[in-house]
C-alpha positions in Angstrom: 25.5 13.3 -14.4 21.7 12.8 -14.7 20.7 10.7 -18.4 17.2 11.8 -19.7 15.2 10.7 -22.2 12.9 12.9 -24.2 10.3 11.2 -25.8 9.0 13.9 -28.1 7.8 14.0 -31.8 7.6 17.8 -32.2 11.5 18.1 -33.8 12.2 22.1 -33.2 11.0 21.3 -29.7 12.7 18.0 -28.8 16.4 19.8 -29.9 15.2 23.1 -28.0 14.5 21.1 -24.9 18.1 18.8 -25.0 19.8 21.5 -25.7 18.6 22.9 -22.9 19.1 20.3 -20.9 23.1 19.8 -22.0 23.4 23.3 -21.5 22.7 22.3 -17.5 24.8 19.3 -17.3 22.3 16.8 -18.2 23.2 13.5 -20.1 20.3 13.7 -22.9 18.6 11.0 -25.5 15.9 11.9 -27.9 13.3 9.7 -29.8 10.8 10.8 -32.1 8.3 7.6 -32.2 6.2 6.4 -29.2 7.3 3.0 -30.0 11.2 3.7 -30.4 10.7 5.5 -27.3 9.3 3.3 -25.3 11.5 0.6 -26.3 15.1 2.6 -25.0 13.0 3.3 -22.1 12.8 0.1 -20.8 16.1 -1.4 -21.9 18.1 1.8 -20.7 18.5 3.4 -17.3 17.9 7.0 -17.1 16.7 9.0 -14.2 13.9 10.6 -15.1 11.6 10.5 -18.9 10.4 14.1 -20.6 7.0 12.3 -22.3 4.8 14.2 -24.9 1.2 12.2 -24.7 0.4 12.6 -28.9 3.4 10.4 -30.1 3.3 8.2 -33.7 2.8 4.5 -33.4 2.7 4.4 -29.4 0.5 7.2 -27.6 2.1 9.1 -23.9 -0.1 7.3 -21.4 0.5 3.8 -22.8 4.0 4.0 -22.4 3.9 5.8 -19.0 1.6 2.9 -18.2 4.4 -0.1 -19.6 7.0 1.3 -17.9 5.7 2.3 -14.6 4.9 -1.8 -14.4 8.6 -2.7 -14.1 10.5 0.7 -13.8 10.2 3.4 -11.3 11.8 6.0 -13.6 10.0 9.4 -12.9 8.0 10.4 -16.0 7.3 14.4 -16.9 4.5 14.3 -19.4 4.4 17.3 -21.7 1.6 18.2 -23.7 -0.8 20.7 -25.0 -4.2 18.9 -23.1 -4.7 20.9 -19.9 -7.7 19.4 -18.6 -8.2 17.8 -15.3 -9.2 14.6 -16.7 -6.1 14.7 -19.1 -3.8 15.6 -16.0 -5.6 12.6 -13.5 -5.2 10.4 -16.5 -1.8 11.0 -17.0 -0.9 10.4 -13.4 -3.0 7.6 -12.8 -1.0 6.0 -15.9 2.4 6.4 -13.8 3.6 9.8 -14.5 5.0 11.7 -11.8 4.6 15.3 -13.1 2.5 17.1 -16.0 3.4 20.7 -17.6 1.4 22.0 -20.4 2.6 23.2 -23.2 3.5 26.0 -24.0 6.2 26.3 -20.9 8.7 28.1 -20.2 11.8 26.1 -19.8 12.7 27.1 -16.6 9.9 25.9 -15.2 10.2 22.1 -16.8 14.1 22.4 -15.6 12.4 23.1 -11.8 9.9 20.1 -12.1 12.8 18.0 -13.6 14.8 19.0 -10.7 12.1 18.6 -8.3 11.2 14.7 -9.1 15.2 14.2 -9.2 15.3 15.3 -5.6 12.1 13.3 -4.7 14.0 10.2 -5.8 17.2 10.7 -4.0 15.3 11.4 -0.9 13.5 8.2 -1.1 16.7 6.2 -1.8 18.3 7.9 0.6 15.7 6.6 3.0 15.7 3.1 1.5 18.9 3.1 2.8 18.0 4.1 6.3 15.8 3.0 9.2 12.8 3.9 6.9 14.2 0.8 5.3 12.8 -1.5 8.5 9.6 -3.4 8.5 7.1 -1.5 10.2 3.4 -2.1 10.7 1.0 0.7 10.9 -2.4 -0.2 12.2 -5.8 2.0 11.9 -9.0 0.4 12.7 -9.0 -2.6 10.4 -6.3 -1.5 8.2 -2.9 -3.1 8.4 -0.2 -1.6 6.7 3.6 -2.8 5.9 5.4 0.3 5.4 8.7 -1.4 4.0 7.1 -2.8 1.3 3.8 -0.6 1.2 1.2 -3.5 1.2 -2.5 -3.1 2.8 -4.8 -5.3 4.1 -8.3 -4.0 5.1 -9.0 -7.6 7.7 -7.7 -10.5 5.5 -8.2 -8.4 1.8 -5.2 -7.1 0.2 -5.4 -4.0 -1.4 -4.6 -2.1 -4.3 -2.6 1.0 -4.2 -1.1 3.3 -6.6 2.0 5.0 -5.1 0.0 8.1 -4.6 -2.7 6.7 -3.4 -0.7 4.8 -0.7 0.8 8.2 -0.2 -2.3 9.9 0.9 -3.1 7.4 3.2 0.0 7.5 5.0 -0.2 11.5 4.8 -3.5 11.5 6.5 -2.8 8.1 8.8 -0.1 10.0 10.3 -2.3 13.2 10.9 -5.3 11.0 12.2 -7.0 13.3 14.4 -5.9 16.7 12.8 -7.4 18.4 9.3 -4.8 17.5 6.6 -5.7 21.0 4.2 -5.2 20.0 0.2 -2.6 22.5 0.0 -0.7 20.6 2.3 -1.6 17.1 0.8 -0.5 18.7 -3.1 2.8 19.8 -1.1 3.5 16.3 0.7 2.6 14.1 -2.1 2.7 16.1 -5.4 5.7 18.3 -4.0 5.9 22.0 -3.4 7.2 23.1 -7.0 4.1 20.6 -8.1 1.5 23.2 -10.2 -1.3 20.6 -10.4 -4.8 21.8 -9.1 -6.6 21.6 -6.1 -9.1 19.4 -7.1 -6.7 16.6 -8.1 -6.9 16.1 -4.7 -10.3 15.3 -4.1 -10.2 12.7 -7.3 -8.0 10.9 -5.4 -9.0 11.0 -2.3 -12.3 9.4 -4.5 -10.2 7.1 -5.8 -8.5 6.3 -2.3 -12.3 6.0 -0.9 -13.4 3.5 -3.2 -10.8 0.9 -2.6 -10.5 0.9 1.4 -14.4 2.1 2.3 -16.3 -0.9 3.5 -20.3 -0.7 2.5 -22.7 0.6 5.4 -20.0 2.2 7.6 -18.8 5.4 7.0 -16.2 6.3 4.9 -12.9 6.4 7.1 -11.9 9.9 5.2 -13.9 13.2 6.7 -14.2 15.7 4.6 -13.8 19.1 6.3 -15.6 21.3 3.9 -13.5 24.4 2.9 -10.6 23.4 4.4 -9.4 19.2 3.8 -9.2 15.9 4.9 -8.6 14.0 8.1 -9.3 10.5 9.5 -12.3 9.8 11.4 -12.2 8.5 14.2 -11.2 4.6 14.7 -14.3 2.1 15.2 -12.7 0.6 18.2 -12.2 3.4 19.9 -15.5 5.3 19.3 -16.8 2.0 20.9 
């Protein structure tokens, strides 16, 4: 039985939303401060977070932020602001999914459901030959796919999980157009109802840390359509 926390100050909804939750088999907790919160979700497991972002004492996106740096619990944030900035924001901070309020609850049960599947997929692969150090090379990248660090020469860098995700996504297609339908579906997930245009702030983002100045960008943008990966240095030589 799945344990979630709900993190949520708004009383009539926090009880609507466990009991929701019991009523499909889930193992529910409920706190009603930011700080409270925060504190159970770091010294508790549970496999997956429900995280309002206007919380007493302790706002949504600081504790996604402090427990995304030493759990990998997924994190729902649910909340009123429906902005892109609000929704980047929210997943740059850690969070794995967004709804806006009001929802219905069957769709917060499908995105709950969804990031529960994402997780056993990627333990199940853990587990697997995707388990194996492998090195990916493209032009002056070097990739470790076990444990997901990149170099760019002798530089490490940076990487949020989605982020890293994206690379990989368009790595693997080098050659073909990677659509942003696609890239919501491979990285965000198909239930996933974040926008379009999340996309292209990552694939800013993405561009910022593993561009080099003076050469292009190694991310073409195919207007109308995606992204793909130019072609490699050493081989347009």
């Amino acid at each position: 039985m799945s344990k979630i926390l709900i993190i949520e100050d708004e009383k009539n909804l926090a009880r609507f939303v466990e009991l929701e939750l019991q009523h499909e088999n889930y193992e529910t907790a409920v706190e009603l401060n930011g700080r409270k919160g925060l504190e159970r979700a770091l010294n508790e497991d549970f496999d997956a977070i429900l995280l309002d972002l206007m919380l007493p004492d302790l706002n949504g996106l600081e504790i996604a932020r402090r427990v995304r740096q030493v759990k990998k619990t997924p994190i729902i944030i649910m909340t009123a602001r429906d902005s892109v900035i609000d929704r980047v924001s929210g997943l740059d901070h850690g969070a794995d999914d967004y709804i806006v309020k009001p929802f219905a609850i069957e769709e917060l049960l499908a995105r709950l459901r969804a990031v529960l599947r994402r997780v056993k997929m990627e333990e199940d692969n853990n587990t697997g030959a995707l388990s194996k150090q492998k090195i990916v090379k493209y032009d002056d990248l070097t990739i470790e796919t076990a444990n997901r660090i990149v170099h760019r020469g002798d530089e490490a860098i940076d990487l949020t999980k989605r982020e890293y995700n994206l690379l990989m996504t368009l790595i693997e297609n080098k050659g073909n157009v990677v659509t942003r339908d696609q890239l919501l579906n491979q990285i965000w997930g198909p239930n996933s109802k974040i926008e379009t245009n999340v996309v292209e702030v990552y694939v800013r983002y993405l561009r910022n840390k593993i561009d080099q100045p003076g050469r292009p960008s190694y991310i073409k943008t195919v207007r109308g359509t995606g992204y793909m990966m130019r072609e490699e240095q050493s081989e347009a030589k």
